[in-house]
N, C-alpha and C positions, 0 to 999 in steps of 0.2 A: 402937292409937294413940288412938281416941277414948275409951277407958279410962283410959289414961293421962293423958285432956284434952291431948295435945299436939297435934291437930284438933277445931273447931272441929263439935257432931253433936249431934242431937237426934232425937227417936223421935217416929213417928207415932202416932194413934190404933191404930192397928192392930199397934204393936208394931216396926214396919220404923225399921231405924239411918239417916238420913239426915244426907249431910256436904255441909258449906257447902264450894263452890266458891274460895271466897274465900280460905277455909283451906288447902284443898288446893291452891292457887296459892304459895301463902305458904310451905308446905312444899317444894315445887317450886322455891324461890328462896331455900331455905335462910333464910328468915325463921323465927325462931322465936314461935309465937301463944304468948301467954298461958295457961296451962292454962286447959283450962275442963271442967267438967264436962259429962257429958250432959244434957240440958233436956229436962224431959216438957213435952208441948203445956198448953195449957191447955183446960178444957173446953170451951168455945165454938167455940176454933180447933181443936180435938181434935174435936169432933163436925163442924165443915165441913171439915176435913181425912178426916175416914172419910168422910162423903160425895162429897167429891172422890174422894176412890181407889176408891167405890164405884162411881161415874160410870165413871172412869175403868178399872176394872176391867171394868165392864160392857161399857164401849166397845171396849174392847182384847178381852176376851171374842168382841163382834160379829165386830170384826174378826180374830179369831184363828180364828172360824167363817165367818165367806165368806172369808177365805185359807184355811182347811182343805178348804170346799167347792169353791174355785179352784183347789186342789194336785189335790183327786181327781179335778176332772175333767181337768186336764190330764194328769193320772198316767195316766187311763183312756184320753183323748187317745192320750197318748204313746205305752201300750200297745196302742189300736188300731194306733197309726202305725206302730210298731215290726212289728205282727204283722202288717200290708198289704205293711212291707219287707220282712217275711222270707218273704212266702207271694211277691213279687213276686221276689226273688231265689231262690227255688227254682223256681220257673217259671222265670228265665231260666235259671238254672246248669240244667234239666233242656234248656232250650230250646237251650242254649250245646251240652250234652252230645251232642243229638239231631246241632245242627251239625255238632260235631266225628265224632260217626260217619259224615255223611254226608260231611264234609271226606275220612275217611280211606280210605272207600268209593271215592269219586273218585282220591284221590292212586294208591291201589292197582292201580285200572283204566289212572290212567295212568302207573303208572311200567311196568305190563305192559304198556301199546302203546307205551312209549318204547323198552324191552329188543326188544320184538319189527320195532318201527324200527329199532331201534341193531342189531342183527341181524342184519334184509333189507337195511341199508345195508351190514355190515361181508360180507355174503355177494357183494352188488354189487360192493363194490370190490373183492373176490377173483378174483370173475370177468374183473373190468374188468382188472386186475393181472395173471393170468395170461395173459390171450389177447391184453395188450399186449408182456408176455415172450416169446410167441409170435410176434409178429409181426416180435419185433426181430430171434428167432432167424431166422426167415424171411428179411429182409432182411439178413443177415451172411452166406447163403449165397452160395454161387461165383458164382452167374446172377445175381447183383447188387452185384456188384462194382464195377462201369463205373457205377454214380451215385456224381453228386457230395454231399459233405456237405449242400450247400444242396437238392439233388431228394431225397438221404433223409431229411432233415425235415419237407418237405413231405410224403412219401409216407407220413412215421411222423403228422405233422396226422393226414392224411384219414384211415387205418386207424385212429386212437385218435378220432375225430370218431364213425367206422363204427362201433366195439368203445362207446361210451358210449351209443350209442342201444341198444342191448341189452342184455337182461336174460338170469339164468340160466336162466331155461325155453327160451332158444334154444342149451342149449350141446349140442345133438346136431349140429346143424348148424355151429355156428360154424366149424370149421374150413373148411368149402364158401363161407362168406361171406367167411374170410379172404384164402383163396385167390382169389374172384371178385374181390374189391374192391383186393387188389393189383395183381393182372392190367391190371385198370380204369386205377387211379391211374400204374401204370408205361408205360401204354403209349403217350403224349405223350411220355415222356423216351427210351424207346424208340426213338422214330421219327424225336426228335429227334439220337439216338446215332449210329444208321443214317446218316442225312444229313450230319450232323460227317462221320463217318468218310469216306463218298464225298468232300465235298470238298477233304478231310485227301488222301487218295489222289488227287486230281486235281490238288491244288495240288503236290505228292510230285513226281509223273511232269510238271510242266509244270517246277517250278525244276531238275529231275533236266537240263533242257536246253539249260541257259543255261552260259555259259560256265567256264570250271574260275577263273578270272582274273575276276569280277565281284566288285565291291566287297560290304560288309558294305550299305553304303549301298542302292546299285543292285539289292542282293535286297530290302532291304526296300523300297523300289520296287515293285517285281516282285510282293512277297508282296502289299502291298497294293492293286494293282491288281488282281491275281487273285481276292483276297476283294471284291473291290467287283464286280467282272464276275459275280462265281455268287451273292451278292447277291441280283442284282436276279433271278437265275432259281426258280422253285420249288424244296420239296425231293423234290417227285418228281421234277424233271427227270431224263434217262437222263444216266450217267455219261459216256457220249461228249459227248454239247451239253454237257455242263460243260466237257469240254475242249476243244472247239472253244472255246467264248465267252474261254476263258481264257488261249488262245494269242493268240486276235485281239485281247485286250486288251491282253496284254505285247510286240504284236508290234511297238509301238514304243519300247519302252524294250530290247528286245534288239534294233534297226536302231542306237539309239545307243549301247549297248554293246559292237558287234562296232566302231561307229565309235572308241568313246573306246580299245577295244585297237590296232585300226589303227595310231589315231593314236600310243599308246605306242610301238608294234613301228619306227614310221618315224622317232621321236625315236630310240628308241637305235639307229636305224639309222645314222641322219644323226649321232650322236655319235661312234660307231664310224669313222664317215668322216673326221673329224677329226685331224689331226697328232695323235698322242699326246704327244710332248715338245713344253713350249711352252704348250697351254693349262693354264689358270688353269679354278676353281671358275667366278668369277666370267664366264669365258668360256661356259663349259657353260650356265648359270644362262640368261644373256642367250639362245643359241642354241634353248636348249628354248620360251624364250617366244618366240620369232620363228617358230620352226615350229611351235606350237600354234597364234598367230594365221593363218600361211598355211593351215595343215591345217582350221585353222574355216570359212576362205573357201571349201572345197572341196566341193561337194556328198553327199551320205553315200552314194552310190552309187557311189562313184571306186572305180577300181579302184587295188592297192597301187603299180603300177607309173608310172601317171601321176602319184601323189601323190609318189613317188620324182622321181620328174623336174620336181615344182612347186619341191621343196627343192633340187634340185641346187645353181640360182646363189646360196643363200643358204650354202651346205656350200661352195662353190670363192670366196666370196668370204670367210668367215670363214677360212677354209685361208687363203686366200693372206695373211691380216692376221695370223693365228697364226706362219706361216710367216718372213714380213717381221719380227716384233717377234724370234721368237726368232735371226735374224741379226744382230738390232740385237746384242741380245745377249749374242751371239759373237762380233760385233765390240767391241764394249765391254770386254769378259775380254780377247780378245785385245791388246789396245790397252794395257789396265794392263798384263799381263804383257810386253807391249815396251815399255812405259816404263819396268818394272822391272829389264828387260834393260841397257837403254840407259844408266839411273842406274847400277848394280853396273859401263858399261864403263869409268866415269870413271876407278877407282883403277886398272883393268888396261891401261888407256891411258897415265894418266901414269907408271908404272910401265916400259912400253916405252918412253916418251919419254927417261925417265931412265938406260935403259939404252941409248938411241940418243946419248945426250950433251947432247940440245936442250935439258933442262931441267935444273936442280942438284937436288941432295940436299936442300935447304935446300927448296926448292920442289916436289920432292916431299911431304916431311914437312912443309908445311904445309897443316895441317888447315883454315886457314881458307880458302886457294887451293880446297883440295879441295870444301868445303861450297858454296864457292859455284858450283864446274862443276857439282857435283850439282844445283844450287838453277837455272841456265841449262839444264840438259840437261832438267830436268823438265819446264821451263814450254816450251820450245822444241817438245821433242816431243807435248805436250800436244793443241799447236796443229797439229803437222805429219803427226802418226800420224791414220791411219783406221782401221786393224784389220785393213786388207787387206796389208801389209806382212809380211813374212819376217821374220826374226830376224837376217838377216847385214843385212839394210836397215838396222832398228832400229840395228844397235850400228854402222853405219858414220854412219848421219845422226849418233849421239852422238858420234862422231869429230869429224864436221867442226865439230859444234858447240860443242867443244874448242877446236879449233885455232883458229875463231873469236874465241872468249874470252881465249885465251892470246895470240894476235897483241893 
């Protein structure tokens, strides 16, 4: 381009192509320069122009030699630096190496005292496992039977409490410790089984003597007076003082038990005594609660026969009210059936009348004549029957009471 002059460029003394700035702006902006040719200096500015570059060369020289001298030593620097890191990282990597042998040294010792833990432990639990299978079989035998779920729990505690404090260097023995220490733990419930049982048997043979007729109620009563009486006694006491204490306790609730039968035996006694035709529910009803309050009044040591004879006047005075209502009655029924009598004699009355002549045909058959002797006979004898009257009475009083009407 500066051959062709289409950049502005002229040569140093020394030969070197230099281009105007100006130019090369101009070509950057598509400005097109003027050709121009290359320009040689002139000698004046050609001779301070080689000594400017001379300067200039020398200067750049200088400095191309204390930066040369600057690069080497930083180079030597660096290469020191370099070989302090690499003698410092082979120290560690050997020091990191040493580590890790001694890491592996250690992990090795301890994964063998883990395996040999994990071992004595898994050997423990085998122990501890079989001589607690042991004990359970022990306990499923026949001689321990008689505990409850809640005393073989506890007895299975304390034997697995016993079986963990020991190791397998005592398994020559174990079974003599199995054995001791159940013995040990059962013999509280033992003593406690024992003692049940006596007062099971004493409570047995005292209800065994109450009466065949005592209520659901009055045993349980009974039972629990008895358990409250042996209570308060030991459980050694002798089985006999359990039964004494236990008679003496119930010995008032069977004084009013043979009272409350008594009293039953005298109510259907005294009902038995009663009219049977005649009373009513509600008779019974009333009668049993009038002898239950006299038979309360009675002291509990009466005998059957005086109590028989407290109820009599209340047994002859209900009689004679049963007795009286069911005459009423009798006379009542009686009384309709002779007024029924008495009504049926009106037709067979005017019917003889009419065959005697006294009355006509005409006054026979009428039916209204008739209704109203009937409607006279009814209300007459109504008033005039009692029940104690015969049947020829009845149908004679319906006569006159006829003839009455008819006059």
């Amino acid at each position: 381009m500066a051959a062709e002059g289409r950049i502005e460029s002229f040569r140093t003394p020394g030969g070197h192509l230099r281009i105007l700035a100006e130019s090369v702006a101009a070509v950057r902006e598509h400005r097109l320069a003027q050709p121009r040719p290359v320009r040689d200096a002139s000698p004046v500015l050609q001779n301070r122009r080689e000594r400017l570059e001379e300067l200039m060369l020398e200067a750049q020289e200088h400095r191309a030699r204390r930066e040369w001298a600057r690069l080497q030593q930083e180079e030597q620097e660096e290469a020191e630096r370099l070989e302090a890191e690499t003698e410092a990282h082979e120290q560690a990597a050997a020091q990191r190496q040493a580590e890790l042998e001694i890491e592996r040294e250690r992990l090795r010792r301890d994964r063998a005292k883990e395996m040999e833990r994990r071992e004595a432990e898994r050997q423990l639990a085998a122990f501890h496992w079989r001589w607690l299978d042991e004990a359970n079989k022990v306990l499923a035998a026949w001689q321990y039977h008689w505990l409850s779920p809640s005393q073989r729990k506890e007895i299975l505690e304390g034997l697995e409490a016993e079986i963990e404090d020991r190791h397998p260097t005592d398994e020559p023995r174990m079974a003599a410790i199995l054995k001791r220490s159940l013995e040990s733990l059962a013999e509280p419930f033992e003593r406690q089984r024992q003692a049940q049982e006596k007062r099971q048997r004493v409570m047995q043979y005292v209800l065994i003597k109450l009466p065949y007729s005592a209520t659901e109620s009055e045993r349980a009563r009974v039972t629990a007076a008895i358990r409250d009486a042996i209570r308060r006694l030991d459980d050694d006491t002798d089985e006999c003082e359990l039964r004494v204490a236990a008679q003496e306790a119930i010995q008032p609730l069977c004084q009013t038990i043979k009272k409350r039968l008594l009293d039953e035996r005298l109510i259907d006694w005294a009902i038995r005594e009663l009219p049977y035709w005649g009373r009513t529910d509600r008779d019974e009803a009333r009668f049993r609660r009038e002898c239950a309050e006299l038979l309360e009044e009675l002291p509990e040591d009466v005998s059957e026969a005086e109590a028989k004879e407290s109820l009599e006047p209340t047994i002859n005075e209900l009689s004679q009210e049963i007795e009286g209502r069911e005459a009423r009655k009798q006379r009542e029924a009686q009384k309709v059936n002779l007024m029924r009598e008495g009504v049926a004699e009106v037709s067979h009355y005017l019917w003889q009348l009419k065959e005697d002549g006294e009355i006509s045909s005409d006054e026979f058959w009428d039916s209204g004549l008739r209704a109203d002797l009937e409607e006279a006979v009814r209300d007459e004898l109504q008033s005039e029957l009692t029940g104690d009257e015969s049947s020829k009475e009845a149908k004679e009083l319906a006569r006159d009471i006829i003839d009455d009407e008819l006059q």
